[in-house]
C-alpha positions as CSV (number, residue, x, y, z in Angstrom):
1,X,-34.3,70.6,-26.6
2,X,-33.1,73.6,-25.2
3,X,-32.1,73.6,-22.0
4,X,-34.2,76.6,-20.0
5,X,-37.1,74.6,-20.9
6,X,-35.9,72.6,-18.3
7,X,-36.0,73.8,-14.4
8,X,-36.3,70.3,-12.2
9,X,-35.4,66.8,-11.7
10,X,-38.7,65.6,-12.6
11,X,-39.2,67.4,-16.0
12,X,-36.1,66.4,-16.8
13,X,-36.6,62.3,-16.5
14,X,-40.3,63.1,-18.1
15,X,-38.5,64.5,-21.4
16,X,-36.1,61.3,-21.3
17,X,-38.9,59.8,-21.5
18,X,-38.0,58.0,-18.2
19,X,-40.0,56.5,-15.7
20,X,-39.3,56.7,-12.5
21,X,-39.8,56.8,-8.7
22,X,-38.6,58.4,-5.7
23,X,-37.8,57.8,-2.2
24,X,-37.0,59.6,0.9
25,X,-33.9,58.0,2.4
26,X,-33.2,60.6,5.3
27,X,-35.2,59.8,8.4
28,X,-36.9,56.7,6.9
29,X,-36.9,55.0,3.7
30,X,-40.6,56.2,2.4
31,X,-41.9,56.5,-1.0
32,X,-43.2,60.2,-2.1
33,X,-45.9,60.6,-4.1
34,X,-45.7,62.3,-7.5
35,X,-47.3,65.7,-5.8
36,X,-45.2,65.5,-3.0
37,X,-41.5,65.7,-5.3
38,X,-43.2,68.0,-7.5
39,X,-44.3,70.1,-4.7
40,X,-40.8,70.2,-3.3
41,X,-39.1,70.8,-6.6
42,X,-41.4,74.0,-7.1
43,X,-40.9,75.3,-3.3
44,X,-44.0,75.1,-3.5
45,X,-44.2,72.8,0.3
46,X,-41.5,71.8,2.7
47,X,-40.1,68.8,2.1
48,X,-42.1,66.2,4.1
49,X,-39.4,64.4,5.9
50,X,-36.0,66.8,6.5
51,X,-32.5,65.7,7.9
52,X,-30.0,67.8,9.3
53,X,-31.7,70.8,7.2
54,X,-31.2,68.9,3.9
55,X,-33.4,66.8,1.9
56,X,-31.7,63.3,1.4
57,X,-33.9,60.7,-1.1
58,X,-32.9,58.2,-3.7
59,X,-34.3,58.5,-7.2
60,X,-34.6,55.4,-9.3
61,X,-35.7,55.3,-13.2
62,X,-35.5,53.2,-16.4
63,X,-36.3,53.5,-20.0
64,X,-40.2,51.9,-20.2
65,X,-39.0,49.4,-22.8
66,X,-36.1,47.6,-20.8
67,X,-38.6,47.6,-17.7
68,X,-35.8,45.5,-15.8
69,X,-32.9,47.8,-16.3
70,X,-33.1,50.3,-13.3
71,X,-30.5,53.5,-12.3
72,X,-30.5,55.3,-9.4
73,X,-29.3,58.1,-8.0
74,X,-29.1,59.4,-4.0
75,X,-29.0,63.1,-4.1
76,X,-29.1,65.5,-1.2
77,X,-30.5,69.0,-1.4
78,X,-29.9,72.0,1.0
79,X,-33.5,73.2,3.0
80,X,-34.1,76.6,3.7
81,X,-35.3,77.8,7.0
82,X,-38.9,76.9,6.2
83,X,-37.6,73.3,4.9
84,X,-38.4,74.4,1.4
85,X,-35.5,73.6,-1.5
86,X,-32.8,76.5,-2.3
87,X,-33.7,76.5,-5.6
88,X,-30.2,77.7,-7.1
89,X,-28.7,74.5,-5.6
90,X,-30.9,72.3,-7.9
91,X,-30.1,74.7,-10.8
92,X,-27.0,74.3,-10.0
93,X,-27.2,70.5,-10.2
94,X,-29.7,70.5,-13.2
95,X,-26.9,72.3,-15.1
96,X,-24.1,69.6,-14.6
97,X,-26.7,66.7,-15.4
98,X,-27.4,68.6,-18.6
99,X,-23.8,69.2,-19.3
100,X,-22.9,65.3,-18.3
101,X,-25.8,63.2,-19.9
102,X,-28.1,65.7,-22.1
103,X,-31.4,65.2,-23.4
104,X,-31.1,61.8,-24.6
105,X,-30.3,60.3,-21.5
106,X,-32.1,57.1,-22.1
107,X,-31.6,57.1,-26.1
108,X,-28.1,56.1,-25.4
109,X,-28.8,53.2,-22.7
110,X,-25.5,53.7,-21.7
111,X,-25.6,52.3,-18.0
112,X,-22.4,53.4,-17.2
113,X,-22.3,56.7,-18.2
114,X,-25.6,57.6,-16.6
115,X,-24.8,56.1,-13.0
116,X,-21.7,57.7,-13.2
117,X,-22.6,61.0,-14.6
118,X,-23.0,62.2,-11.2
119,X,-20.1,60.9,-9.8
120,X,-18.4,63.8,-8.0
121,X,-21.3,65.7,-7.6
122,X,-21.8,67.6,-4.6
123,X,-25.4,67.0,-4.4
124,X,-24.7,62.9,-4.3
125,X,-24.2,60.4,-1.2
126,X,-23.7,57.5,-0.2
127,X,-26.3,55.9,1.8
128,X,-25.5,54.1,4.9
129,X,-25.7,50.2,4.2
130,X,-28.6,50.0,6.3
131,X,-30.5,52.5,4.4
132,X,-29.0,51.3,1.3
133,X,-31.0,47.6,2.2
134,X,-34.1,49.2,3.2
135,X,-33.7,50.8,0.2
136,X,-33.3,48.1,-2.0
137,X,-36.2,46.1,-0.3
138,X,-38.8,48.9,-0.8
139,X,-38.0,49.5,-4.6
140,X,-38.0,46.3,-5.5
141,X,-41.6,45.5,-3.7
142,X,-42.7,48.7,-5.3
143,X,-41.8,47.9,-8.4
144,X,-43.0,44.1,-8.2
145,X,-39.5,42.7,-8.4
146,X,-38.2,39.6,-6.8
147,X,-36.8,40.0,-3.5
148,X,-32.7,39.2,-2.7
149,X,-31.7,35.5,-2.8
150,X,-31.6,36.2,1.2
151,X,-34.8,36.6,1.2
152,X,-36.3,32.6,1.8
153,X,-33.5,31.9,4.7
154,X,-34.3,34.7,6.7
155,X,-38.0,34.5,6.4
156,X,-37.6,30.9,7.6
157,X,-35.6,32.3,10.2
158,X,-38.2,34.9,11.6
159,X,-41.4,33.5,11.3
160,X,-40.0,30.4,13.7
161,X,-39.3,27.8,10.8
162,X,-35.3,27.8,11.7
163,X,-33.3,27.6,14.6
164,X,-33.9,30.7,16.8
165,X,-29.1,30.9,17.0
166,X,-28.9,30.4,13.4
167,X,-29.3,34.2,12.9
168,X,-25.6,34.8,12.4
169,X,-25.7,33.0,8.6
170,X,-28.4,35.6,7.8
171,X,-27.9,38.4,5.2
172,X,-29.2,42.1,5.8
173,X,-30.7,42.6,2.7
174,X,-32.4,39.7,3.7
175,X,-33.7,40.8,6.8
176,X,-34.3,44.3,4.8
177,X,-36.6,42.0,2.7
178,X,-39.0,40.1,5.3
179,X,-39.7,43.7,7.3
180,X,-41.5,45.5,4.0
181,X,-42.9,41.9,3.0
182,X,-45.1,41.0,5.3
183,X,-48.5,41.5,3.5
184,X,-49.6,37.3,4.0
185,X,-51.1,37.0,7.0
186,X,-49.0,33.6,7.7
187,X,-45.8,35.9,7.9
188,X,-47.4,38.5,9.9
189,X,-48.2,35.4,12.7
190,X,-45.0,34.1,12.5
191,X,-43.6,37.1,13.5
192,X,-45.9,38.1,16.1
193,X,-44.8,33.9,17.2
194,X,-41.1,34.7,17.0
195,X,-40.6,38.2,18.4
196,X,-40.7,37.1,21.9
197,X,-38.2,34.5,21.8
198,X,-35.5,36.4,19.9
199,X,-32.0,37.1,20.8
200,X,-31.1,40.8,21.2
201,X,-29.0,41.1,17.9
202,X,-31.2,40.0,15.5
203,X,-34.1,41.4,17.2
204,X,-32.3,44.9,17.0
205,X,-31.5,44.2,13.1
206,X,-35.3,43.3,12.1
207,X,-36.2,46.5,14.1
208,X,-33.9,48.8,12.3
209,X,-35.8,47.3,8.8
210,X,-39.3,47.5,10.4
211,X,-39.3,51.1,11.0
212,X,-39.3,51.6,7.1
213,X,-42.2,49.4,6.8
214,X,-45.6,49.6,8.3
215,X,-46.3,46.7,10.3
216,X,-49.4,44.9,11.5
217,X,-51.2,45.9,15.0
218,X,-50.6,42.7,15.9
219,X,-46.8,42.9,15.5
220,X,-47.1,46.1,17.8
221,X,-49.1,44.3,20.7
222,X,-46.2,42.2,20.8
223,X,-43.8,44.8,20.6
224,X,-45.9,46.6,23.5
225,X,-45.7,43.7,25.6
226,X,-41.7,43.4,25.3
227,X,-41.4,47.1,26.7
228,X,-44.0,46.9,29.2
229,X,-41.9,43.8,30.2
230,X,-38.7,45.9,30.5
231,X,-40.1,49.1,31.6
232,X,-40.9,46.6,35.1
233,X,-37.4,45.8,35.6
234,X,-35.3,47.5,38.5
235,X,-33.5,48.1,35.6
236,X,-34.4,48.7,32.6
237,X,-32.4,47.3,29.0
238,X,-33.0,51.0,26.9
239,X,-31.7,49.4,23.9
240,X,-34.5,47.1,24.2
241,X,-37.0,49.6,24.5
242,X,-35.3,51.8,21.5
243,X,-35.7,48.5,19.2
244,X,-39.6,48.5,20.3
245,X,-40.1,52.1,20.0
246,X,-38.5,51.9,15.8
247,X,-39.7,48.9,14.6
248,X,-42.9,50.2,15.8
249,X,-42.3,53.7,14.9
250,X,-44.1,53.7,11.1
251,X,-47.1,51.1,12.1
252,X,-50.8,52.3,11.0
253,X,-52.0,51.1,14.4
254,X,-51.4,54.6,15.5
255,X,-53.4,54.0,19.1
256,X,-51.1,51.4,20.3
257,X,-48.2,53.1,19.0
258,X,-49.1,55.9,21.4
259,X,-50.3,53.9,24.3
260,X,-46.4,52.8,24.1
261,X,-44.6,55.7,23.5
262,X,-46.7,57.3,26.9
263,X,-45.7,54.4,28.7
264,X,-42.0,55.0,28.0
265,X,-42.4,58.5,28.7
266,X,-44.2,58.3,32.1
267,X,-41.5,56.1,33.4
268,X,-38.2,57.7,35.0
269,X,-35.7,56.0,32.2
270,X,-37.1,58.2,29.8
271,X,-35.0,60.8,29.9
272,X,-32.5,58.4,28.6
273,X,-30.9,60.6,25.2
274,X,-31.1,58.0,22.6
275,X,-35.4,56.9,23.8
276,X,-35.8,60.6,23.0
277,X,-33.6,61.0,19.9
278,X,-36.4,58.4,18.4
279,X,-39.5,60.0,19.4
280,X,-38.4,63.3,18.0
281,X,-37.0,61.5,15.0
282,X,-39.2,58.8,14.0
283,X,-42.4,59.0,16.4
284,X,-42.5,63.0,15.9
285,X,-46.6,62.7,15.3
286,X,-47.4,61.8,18.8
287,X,-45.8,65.2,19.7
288,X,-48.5,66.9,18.4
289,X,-50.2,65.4,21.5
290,X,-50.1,68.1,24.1
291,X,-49.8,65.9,27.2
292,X,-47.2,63.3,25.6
293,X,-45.5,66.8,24.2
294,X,-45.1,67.7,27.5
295,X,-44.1,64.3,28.7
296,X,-41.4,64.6,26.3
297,X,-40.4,68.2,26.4
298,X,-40.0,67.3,30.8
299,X,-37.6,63.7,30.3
300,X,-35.5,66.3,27.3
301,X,-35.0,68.8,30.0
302,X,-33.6,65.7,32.6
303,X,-30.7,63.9,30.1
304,X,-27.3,64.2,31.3
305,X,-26.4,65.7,27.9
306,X,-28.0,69.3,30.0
307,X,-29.0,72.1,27.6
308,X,-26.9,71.0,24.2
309,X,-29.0,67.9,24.1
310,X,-32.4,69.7,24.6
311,X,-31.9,72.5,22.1
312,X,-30.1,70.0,19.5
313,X,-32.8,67.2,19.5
314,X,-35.6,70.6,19.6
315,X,-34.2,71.6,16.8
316,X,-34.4,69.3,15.2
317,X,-38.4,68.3,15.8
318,X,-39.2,71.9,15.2
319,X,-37.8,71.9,11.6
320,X,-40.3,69.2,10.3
321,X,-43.1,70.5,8.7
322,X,-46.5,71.5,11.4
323,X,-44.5,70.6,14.1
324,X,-43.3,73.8,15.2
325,X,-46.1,75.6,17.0
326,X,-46.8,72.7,18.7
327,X,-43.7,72.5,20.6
328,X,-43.9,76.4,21.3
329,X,-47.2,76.1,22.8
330,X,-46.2,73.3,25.0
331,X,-42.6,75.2,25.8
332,X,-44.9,77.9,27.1
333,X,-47.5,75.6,29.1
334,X,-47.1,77.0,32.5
335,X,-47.2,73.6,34.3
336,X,-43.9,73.5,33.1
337,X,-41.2,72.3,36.0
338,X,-38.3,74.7,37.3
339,X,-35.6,72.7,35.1
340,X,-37.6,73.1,32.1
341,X,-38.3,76.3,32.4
342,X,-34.8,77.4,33.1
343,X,-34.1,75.9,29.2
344,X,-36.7,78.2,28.0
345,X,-35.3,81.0,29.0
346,X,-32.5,80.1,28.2
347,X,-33.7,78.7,24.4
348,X,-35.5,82.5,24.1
349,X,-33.0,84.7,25.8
């Protein structure tokens, strides 16, 4: 097999022979489709979910006839100003895997030598371990594994079945496990039961897994409740709020995810950095809302991190994909305040 036949990731694990799946690992850990990786790989689209102007997702394959034998790789690709791949970086790449594990990648079933063909490679990474549990719980759901051996105590633990202080013996990938497994409607109520009562550290842990998975409107009403709850405090707990606002952040129930994320906005704690950092980063689609965009765009314009903060977190939001006019138009309203408006002109002079 000659190796110009060959000019992405995906054609190359097709002629292994390789099946495989892929994963977004940047902003959250979300599966892509087939169209959306090919899309990418071509330049065709922008990559759907960019981070720090790179494309960071984890690939993992196996050779159809040892179904249970799984690699992976985490690889991190450089976006262009559009968010679309600089193609001679995965040439670049596509030529060392070539060089390192050739055609007949699979035909070897050498597990060492293909997880660490890539070893020092500068297109790998290391996900956080947080990322790296999330990770772990949505391939093996995906690909109808078992979860961890953590899995039982910690689903005891959150749907009220254990004692609500015995969260220290708990295990994150554990944790990682119960938020993208909560399909049985039993779980789901236990939950919703438990949320209320738990202490802030495990309560901050199951939100950090939650905002990889999609959970329940039900989950969210109680999640509601628990800022509205804070939001009426002289003052606020933000960390609090910021648990709500991520575990919340990926839900279907988009209605009552927006309902909340308004209510956070309208109230003067708002313009606390990190509230903001995870409405631009993980609740971006309410933005394209023009009067919660404006909401937001006034609270960025208040932080005590001044102009640095506003451009860096606007940056950021304008790079993913549609989101960009949006925030021009709003940045232009002209029911914009005095402070904002001194950013503009700042952001276009």
């Amino acid at each position: 097999m000659a190796t110009n036949k060959i000019t992405t990731l995906s054609e190359f694990l097709h002629q292994t022979g390789a099946k495989y799946r892929v994963f977004d690992i940047g902003r959250r850990v979300v599966k892509l489709s087939p169209d959306e990786f090919v899309n990418f790989e071509w330049a065709k689209k922008p990559y759907p979910y960019p981070f720090q102007q790179s494309a960071l997702f984890g690939v993992i394959f196996w050779n159809p006839s040892l179904p249970d034998k799984h690699y992976v790789w985490f690889l991190k690709f450089p976006l262009d100003e559009q968010g679309l791949l600089i193609q001679a970086a995965r040439d670049e790449f596509l030529v060392m895997l070539l060089d390192r594990v050739g055609e007949c990648m699979l035909a070897a079933d050498d597990g060492q030598r293909i997880e660490g063909a890539l070893k020092d490679s500068p297109y790998t990474f290391t996900p956080r371990e947080d990322k790296m549990a999330a990770f772990n719980a949505k391939a093996t759901k995906s690909l109808a594994a078992k979860p961890s051996k953590y899995y039982e105590q910690a689903l005891q633990y959150f749907t009220g079945k254990a004692d609500i202080d015995s969260w220290q013996s708990l295990g994150m990938q554990g944790v990682a496990d119960v938020a993208v497994r909560l399909d049985d409607n039993d779980e789901t109520l236990g939950l919703i039961e438990t949320i209320p009562s738990l202490p802030d550290e495990p309560f901050a842990v199951l939100s950090t897994f939650l905002e990889h998975a999609e959970p329940a409107a039900g989950i969210v009403e109680v999640l509601s409740q628990r800022v509205n709850m804070e939001l009426e405090n002289e003052q606020p707990d933000m960390d609090r709020v910021c648990a709500c606002l991520r575990a919340a952040s990926n839900s279907p129930a988009a209605g009552l995810v927006d309902q909340m994320v308004k209510r956070v906005l309208q109230h003067p704690s708002s313009t606390n950095i990190e509230v903001l950092a995870i409405i631009s980063g993980r609740l971006w689609r309410v933005l394209e809302q023009k009067h919660t965009c404006h909401l937001f765009l006034e609270q960025l314009a208040k932080t005590e991190y001044g102009y640095a903060g506003f451009s860096q977190l606007l940056a950021d939001v304008m790079f993913m994909p549609g989101m960009r006019a949006n925030i021009l138009t709003a940045l232009r309203s002209p029911e914009r305040s005095d402070e904002l408006s001194r950013y503009v002109g700042r952001m276009f002079g």
